[in-house]
C-alpha positions in Angstrom: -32.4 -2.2 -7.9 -31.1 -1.6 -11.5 -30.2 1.8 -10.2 -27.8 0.4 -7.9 -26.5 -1.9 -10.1 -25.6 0.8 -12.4 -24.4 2.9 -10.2 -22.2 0.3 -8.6 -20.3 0.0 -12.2 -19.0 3.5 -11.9 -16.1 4.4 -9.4 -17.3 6.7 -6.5 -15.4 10.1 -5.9 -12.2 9.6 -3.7 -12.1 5.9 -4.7 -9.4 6.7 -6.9 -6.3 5.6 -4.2 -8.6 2.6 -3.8 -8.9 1.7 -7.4 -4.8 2.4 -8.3 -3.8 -0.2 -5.0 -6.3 -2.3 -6.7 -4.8 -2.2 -9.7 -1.9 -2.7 -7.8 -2.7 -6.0 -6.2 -3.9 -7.4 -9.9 -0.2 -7.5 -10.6 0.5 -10.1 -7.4 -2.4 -11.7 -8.2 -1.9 -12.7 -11.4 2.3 -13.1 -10.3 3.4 -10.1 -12.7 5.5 -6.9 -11.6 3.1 -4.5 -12.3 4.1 -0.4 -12.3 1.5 1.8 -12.5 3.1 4.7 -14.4 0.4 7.5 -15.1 -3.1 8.6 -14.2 -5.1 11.8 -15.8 -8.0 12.6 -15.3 -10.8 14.6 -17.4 -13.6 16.2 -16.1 -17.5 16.1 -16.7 -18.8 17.8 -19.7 -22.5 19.5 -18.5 -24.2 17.2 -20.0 -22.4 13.7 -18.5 -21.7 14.0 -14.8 -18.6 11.1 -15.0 -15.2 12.0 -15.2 -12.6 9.7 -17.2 -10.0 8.7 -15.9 -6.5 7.6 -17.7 -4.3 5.3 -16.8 -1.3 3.4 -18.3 0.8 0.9 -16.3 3.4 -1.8 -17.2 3.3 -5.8 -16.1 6.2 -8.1 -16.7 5.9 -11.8 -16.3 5.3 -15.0 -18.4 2.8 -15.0 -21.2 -0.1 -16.7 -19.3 0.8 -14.2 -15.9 0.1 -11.1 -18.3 -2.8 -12.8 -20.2 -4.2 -13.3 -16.8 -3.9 -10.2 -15.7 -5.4 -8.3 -18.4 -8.8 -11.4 -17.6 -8.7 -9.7 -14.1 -8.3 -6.0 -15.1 -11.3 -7.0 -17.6 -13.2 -8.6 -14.9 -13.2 -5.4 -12.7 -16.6 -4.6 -11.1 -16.2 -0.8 -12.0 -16.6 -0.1 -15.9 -13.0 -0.4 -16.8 -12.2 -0.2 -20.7 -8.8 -1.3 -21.8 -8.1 1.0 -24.8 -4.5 -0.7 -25.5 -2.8 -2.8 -24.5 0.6 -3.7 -26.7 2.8 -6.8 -25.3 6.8 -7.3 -26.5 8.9 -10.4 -25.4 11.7 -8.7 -23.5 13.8 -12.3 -22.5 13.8 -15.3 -24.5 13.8 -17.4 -21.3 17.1 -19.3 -20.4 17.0 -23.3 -20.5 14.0 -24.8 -18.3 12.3 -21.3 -17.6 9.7 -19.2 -19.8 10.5 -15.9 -21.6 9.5 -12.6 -19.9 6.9 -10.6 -21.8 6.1 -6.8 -21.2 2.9 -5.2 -21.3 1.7 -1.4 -21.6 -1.7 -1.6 -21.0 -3.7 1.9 -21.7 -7.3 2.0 -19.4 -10.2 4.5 -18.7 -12.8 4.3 -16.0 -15.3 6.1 -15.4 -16.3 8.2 -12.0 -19.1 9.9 -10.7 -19.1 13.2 -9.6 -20.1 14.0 -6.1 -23.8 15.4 -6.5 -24.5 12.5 -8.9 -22.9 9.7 -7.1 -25.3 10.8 -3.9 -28.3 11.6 -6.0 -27.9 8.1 -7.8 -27.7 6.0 -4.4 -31.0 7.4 -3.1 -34.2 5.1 -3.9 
């Protein structure tokens, strides 16, 4: 059981289209306009079977939108570590609406190879 548990916190190989149109829905779920704007990835050393992954998008939206959307990006099931994330007022807000802030949020995740995400999953 804490096998699966731990090996449901990484991000299985060819879940990464999966994870990016997840990523993607954060942004209407939290009512930002969210880009994403790069993704690298680095492979496994011998000794640590995961590969990183990179990514850097943008959100725009009121201050509580983009607070809540970094909450959700934080609350992600997969272990997601938001290295930066750096937030600039971009509109001052005309009379009876809020100001527009902008977010570049920097994140790595973590994925399992193929070999270890199969040898992981048995009992």
């Amino acid at each position: 059981a804490d096998r699966t548990v731990l090996h449901d916190a990484f991000m299985p190989r060819g879940r990464v289209v999966a994870f990016l149109k997840r990523i993607e829905g954060l942004g209407k779920t939290s009512g930002t306009a969210l880009s994403v704007e790069a993704l690298a990835a680095t492979p496994p050393s011998d000794d640590i079977p995961l590969e990183e992954l990179t990514l850097r998008f943008t959100a725009e939206g009121a201050f509580q939108n983009i607070a809540h959307l970094l909450a959700l990006v934080d609350s992600l099931p997969v272990a997601v570590t938001i290295t930066s994330a750096r937030l600039t007022a971009v509109s001052t807000g005309s009379e009876g609406q809020s100001p527009t802030w902008k977010a570049i949020v920097f994140l790595r995740a973590l994925k399992l190879e193929e070999g270890e995400a199969a040898a992981s999953a048995a009992p």
